[in-house]
mmCIF file of the C-alpha atoms, coordinates in Angstrom:
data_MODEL
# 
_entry.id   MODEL 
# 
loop_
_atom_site.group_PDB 
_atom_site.id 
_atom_site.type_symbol 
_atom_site.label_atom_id 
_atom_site.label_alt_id 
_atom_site.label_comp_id 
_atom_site.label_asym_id 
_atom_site.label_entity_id 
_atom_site.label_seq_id 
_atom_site.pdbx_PDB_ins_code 
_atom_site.Cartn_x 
_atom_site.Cartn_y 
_atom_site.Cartn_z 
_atom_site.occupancy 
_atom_site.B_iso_or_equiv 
_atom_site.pdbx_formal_charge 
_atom_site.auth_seq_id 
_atom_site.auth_comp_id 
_atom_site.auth_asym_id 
_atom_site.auth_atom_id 
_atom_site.pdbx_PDB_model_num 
ATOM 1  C CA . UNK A 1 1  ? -6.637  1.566   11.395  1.00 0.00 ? 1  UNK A CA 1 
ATOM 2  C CA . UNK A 1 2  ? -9.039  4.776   11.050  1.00 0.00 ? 2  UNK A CA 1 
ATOM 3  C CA . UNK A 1 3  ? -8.337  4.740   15.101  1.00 0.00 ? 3  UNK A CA 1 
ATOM 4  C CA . UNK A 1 4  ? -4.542  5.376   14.743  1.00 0.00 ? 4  UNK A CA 1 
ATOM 5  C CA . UNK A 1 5  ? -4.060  9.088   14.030  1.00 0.00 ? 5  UNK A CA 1 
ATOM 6  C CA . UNK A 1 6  ? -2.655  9.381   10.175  1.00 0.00 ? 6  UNK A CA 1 
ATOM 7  C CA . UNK A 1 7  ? -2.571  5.141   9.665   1.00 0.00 ? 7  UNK A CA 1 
ATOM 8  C CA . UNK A 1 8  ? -4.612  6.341   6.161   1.00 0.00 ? 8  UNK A CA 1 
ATOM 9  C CA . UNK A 1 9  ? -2.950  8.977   4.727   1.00 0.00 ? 9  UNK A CA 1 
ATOM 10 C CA . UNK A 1 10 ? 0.892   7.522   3.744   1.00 0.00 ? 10 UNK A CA 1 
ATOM 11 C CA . UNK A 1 11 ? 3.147   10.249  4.695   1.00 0.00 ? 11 UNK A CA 1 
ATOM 12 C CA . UNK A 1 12 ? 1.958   10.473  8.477   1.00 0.00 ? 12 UNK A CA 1 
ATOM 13 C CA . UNK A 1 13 ? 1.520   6.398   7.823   1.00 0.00 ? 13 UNK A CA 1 
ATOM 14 C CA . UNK A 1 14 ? 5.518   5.974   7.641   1.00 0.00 ? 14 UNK A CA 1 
ATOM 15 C CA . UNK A 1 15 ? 5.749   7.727   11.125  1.00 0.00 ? 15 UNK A CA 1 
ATOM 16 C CA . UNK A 1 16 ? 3.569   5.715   12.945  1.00 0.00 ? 16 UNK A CA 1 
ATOM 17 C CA . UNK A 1 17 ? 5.977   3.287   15.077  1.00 0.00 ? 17 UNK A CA 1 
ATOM 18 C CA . UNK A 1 18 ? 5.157   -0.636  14.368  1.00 0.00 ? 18 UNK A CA 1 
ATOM 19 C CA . UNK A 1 19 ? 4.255   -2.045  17.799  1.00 0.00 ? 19 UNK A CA 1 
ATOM 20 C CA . UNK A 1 20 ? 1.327   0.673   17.331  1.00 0.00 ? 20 UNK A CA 1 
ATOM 21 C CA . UNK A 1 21 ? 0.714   -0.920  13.788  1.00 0.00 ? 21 UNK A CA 1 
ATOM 22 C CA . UNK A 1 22 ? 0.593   -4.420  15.402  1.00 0.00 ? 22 UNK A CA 1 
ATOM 23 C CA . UNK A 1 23 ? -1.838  -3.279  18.441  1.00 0.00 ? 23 UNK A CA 1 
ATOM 24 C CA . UNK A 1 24 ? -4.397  -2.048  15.593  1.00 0.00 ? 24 UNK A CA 1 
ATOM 25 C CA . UNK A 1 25 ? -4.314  -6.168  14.349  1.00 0.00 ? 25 UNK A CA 1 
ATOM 26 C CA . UNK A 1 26 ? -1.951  -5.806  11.814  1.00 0.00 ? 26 UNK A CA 1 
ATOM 27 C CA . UNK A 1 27 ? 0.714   -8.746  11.144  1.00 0.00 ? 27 UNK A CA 1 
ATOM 28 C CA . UNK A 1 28 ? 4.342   -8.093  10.839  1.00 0.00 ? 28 UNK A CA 1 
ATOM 29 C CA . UNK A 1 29 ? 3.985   -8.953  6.941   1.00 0.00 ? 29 UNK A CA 1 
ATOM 30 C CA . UNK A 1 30 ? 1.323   -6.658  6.799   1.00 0.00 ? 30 UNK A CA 1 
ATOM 31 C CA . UNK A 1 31 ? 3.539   -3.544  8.296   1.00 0.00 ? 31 UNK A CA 1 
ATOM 32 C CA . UNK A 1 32 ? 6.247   -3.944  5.519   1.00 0.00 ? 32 UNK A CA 1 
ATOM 33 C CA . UNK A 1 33 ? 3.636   -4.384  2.772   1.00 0.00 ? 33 UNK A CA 1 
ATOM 34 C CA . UNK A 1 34 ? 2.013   -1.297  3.795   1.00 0.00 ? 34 UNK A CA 1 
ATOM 35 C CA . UNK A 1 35 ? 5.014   0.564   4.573   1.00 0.00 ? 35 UNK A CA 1 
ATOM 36 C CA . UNK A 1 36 ? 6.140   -0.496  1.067   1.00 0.00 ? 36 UNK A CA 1 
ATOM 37 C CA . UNK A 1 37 ? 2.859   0.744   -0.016  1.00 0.00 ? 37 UNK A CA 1 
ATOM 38 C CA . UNK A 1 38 ? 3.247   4.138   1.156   1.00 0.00 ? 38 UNK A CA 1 
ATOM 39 C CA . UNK A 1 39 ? 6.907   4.931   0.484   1.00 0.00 ? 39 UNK A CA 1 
ATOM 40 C CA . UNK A 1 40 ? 6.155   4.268   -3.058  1.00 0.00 ? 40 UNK A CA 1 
ATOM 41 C CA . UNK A 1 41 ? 2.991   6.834   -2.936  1.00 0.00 ? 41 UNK A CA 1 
ATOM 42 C CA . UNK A 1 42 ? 5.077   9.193   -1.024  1.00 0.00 ? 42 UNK A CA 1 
ATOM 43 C CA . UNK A 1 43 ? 8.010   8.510   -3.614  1.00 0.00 ? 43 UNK A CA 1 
ATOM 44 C CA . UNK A 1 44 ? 6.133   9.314   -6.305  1.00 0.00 ? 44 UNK A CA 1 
ATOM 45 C CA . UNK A 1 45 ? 6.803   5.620   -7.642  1.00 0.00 ? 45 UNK A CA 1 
ATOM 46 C CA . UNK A 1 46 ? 2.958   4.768   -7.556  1.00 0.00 ? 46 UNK A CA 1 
ATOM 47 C CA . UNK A 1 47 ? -0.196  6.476   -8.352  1.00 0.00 ? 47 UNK A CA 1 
ATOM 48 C CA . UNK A 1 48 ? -3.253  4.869   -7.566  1.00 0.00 ? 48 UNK A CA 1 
ATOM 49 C CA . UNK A 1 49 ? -4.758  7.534   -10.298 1.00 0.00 ? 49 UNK A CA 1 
ATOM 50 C CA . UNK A 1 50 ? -2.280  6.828   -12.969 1.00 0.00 ? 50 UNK A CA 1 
ATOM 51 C CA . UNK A 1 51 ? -2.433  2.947   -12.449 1.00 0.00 ? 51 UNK A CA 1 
ATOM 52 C CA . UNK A 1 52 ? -6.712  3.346   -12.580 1.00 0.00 ? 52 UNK A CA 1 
ATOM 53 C CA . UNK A 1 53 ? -5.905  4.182   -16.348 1.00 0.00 ? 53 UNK A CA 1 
ATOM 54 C CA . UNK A 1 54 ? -3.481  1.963   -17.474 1.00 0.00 ? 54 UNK A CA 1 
ATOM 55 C CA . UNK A 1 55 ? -4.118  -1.425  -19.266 1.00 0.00 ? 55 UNK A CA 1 
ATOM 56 C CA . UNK A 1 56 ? -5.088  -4.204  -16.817 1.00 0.00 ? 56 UNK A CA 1 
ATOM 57 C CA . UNK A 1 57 ? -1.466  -5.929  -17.387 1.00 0.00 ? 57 UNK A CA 1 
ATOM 58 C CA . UNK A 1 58 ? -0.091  -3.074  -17.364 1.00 0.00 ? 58 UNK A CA 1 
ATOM 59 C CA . UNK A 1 59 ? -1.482  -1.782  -13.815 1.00 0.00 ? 59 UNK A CA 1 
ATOM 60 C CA . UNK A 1 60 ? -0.602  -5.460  -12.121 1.00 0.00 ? 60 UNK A CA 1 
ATOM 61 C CA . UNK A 1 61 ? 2.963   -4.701  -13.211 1.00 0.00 ? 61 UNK A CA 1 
ATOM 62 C CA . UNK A 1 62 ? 3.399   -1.193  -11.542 1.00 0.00 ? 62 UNK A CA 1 
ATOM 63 C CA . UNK A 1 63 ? 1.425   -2.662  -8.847  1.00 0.00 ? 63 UNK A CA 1 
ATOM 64 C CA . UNK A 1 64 ? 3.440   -5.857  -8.071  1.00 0.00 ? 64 UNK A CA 1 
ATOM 65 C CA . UNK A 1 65 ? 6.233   -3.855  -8.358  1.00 0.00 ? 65 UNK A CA 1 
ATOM 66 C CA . UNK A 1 66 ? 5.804   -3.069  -4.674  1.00 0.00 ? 66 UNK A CA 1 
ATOM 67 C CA . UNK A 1 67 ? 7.265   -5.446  -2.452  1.00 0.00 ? 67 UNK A CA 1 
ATOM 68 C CA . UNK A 1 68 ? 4.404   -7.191  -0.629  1.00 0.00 ? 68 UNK A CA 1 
ATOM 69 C CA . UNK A 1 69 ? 2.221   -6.815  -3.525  1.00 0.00 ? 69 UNK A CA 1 
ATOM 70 C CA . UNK A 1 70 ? 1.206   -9.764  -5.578  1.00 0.00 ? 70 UNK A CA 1 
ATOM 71 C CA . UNK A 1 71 ? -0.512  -11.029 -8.319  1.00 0.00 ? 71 UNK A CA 1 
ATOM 72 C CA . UNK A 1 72 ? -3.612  -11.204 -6.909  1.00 0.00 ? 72 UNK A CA 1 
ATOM 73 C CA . UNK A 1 73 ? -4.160  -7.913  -4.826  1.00 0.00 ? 73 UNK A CA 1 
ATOM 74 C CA . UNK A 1 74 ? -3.051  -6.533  -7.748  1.00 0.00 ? 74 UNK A CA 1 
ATOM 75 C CA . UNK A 1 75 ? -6.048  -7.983  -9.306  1.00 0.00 ? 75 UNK A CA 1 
ATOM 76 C CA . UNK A 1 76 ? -8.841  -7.405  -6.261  1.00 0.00 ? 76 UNK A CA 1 
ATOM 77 C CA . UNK A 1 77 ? -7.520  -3.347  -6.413  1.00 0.00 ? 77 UNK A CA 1 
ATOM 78 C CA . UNK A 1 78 ? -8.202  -3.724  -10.244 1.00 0.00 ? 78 UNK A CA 1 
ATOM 79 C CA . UNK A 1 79 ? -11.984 -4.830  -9.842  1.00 0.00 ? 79 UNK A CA 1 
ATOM 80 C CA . UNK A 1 80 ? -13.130 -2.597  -7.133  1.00 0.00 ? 80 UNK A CA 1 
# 
């Protein structure tokens, strides 16, 4: 991914086309999850910072909110 000019920032994420997404070993389930991902950053919808603070239920239910997210990445973003 850190080969793919802008795969980590989300704004320059969403204009990367997917058969570039899938060369760099990504999965077609993977592409919508992190394209989900990003449209809510870039929408203002999620903040990593915000959700950092919140209560631990609290931050899985903003997170999962995200289609593609579940339970438990919610929970592996919470502990690292």
């Amino acid at each position: 991914m850190v080969a793919l000019p802008g795969a980590t920032e989300p704004a320059t994420f969403l204009a990367l086309d997917e058969p570039s997404l899938r060369a760099a070993g990504l999965s077609g389930g993977k592409v919508r999850s992190m394209r989900a991902v990003a449209e809510a950053i870039v929408g203002g919808t999620l903040d990593f910072l915000a959700v950092e603070e919140r209560p631990a239920e609290d931050a899985i239910a903003e997170l999962t909110a995200v289609k593609g997210v579940g339970p438990w990445t919610a929970e592996i973003y919470l502990l690292f």
